[in-house]
C-alpha positions as CSV (number, residue, x, y, z in Angstrom):
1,X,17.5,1.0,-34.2
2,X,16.9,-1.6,-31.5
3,X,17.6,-5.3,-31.4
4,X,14.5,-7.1,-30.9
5,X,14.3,-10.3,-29.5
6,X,11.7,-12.6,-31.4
7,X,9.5,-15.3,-29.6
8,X,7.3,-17.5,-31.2
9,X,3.8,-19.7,-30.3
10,X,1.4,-21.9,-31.8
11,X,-1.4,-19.9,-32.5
12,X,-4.9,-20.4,-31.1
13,X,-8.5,-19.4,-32.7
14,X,-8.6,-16.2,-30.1
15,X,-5.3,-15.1,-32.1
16,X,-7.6,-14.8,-35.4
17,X,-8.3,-11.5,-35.5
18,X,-4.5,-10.7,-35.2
19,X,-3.6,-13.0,-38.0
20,X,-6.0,-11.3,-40.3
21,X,-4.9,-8.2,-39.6
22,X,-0.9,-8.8,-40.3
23,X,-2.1,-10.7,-43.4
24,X,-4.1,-7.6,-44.7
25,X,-1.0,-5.3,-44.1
26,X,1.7,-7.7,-45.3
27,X,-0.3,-8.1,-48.7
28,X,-0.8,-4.4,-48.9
29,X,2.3,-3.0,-48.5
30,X,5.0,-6.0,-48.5
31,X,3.9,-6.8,-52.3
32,X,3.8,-3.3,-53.4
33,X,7.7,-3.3,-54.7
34,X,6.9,-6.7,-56.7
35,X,3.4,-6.2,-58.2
36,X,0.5,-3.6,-59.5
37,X,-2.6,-2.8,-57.0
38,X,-4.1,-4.8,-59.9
39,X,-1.9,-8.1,-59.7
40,X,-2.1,-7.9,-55.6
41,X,-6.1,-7.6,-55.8
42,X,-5.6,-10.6,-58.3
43,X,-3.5,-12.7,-55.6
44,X,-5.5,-11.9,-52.7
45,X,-7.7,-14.5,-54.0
46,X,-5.9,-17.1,-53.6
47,X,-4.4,-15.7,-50.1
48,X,-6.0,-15.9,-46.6
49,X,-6.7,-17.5,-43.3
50,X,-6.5,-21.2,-43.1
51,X,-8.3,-22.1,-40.2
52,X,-7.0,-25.5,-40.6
53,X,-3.2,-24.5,-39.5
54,X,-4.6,-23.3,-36.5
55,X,-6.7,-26.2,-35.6
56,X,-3.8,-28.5,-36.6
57,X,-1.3,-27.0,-33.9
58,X,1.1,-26.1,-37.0
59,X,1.0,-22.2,-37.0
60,X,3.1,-19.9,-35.3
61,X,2.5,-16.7,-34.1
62,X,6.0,-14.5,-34.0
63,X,5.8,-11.8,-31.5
64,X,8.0,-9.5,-29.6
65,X,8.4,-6.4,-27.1
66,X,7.6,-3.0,-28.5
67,X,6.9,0.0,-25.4
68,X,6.0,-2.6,-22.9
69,X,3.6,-4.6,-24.2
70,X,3.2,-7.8,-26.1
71,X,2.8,-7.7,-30.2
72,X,2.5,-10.1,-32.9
73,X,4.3,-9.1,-35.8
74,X,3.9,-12.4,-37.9
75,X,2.5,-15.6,-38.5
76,X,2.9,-18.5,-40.7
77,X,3.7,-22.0,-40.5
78,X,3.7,-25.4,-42.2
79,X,0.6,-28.3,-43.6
80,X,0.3,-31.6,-42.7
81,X,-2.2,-31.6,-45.7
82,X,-2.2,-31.7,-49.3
83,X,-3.1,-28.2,-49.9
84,X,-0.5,-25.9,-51.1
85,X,-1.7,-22.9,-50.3
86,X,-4.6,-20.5,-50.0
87,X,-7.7,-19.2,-47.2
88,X,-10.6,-20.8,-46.4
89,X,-12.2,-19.8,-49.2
90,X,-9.7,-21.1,-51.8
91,X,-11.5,-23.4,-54.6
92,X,-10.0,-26.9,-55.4
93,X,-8.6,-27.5,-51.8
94,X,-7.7,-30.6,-50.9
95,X,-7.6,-31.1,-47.2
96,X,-7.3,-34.6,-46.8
97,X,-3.7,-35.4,-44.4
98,X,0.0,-36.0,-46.6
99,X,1.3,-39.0,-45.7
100,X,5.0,-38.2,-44.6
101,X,6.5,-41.4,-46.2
102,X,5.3,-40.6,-49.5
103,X,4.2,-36.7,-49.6
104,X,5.3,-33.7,-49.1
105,X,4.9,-31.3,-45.8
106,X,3.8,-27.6,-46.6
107,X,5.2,-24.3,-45.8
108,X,1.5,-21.7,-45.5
109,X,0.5,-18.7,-45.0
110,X,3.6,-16.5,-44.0
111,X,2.9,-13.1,-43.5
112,X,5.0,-10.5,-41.7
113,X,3.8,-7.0,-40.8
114,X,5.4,-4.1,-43.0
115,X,6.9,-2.7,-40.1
116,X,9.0,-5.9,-38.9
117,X,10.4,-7.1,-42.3
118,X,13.9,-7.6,-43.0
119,X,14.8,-8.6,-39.5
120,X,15.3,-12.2,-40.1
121,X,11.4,-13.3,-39.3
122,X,11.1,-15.5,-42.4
123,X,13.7,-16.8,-41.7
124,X,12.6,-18.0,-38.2
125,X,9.3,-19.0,-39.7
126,X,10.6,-21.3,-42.4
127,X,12.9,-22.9,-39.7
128,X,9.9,-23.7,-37.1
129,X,8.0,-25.1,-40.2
130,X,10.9,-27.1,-41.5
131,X,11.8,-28.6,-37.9
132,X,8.2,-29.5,-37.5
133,X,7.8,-31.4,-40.7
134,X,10.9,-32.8,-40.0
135,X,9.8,-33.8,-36.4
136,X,6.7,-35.4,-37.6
137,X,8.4,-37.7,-40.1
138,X,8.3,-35.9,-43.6
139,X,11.6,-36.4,-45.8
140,X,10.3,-33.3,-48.1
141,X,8.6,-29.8,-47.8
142,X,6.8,-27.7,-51.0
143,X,5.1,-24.3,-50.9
144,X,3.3,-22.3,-53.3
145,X,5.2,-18.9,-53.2
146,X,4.2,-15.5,-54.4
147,X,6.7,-13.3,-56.7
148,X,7.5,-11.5,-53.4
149,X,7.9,-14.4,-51.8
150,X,10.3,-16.3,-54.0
151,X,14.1,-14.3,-53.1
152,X,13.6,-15.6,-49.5
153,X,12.2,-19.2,-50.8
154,X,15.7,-19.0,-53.3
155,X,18.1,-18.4,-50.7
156,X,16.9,-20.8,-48.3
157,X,17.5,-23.6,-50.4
158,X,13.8,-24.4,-52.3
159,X,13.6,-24.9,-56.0
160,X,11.0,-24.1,-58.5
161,X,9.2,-27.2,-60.2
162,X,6.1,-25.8,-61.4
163,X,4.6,-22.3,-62.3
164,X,1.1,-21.4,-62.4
165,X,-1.0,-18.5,-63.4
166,X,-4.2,-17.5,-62.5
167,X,-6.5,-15.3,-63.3
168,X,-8.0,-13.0,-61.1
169,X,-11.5,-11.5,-61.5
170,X,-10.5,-8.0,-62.2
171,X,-8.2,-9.7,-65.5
172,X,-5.2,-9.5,-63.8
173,X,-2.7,-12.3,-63.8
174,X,-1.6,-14.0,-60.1
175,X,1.2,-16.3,-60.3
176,X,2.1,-19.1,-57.6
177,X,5.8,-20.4,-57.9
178,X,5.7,-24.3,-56.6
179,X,8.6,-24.7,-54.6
180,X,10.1,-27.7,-53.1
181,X,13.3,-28.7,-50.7
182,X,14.6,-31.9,-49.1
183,X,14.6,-31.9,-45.1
């Protein structure tokens, strides 16, 4: 197989429908060794675009050369506000801005495309997020991680302090892991 070489941008609105379409794939097929259809149906309601990374200048678009040509093959990022995680449509945000000497940065919405994981791109992506947070004076750094999510969170040093359930509209149970790690 072929090294690829990763490059990474802050996205813009025009890369939208991109970002929609590696979160629909990741979700699809990167949760499928962790959960039941009915358990991923359940989190995709509390998963999706957050327009509010984008306009913030604090999410990344990871991209790299495949047959010529230009491809994203992941995006995520890190909050400057106090939501943890969650789209647009996500009840009980709270978008009002963290204060860096007192709260904690985010890590959001990280999604890579089924056919690039494995390769180290979450990696890259919690390191942009981290150095950004750090860069713009925040001491700490929390995310709300899926089951699939957690190994990588683990091994990069974030802890679990809280554990929620929710309940999705078809019965099934989604569960968000609150993580957190000093910068």
């Amino acid at each position: 197989m072929r090294q690829h070489q990763f490059t990474h941008r802050l996205a813009s609105d025009a890369d939208i429908p991109q970002i929609v379409e590696i979160m629909r794939a990741s979700i699809a097929e990167n949760m499928k060794e962790f959960l039941s259809e009915q358990e991923i149906a359940a989190a995709q309601e509390t998963m999706g675009l957050d327009k509010s990374l984008i306009e913030d200048q604090t999410y990344f678009i990871i991209e790299t050369q495949s047959e010529g040509r230009t491809i994203a093959v992941a995006c995520g990022g890190w909050g400057k506000r106090r939501t943890l995680y969650g789209g647009d449509h996500t009840k009980s945000r709270d978008d009002s801005l963290a204060d860096p000497s007192v709260d904690a940065a985010r890590i959001r919405a990280m999604y890579t495309h089924p056919d690039w994981t494995r390769r180290g791109i979450g990696t890259l992506l919690l390191d942009l997020g981290e150095a950004a947070a750090r860069a713009a004076g925040f001491k700490h750094i929390e995310l709300g991680s899926t089951v699939p999510g957690e190994p990588l969170y683990l091994a990069r040093g974030y802890v679990e302090f809280d554990r929620e359930a929710h309940l999705g509209a078809n019965g099934s149970e989604n569960i968000v892991i609150h993580m957190r790690k000093t910068l």
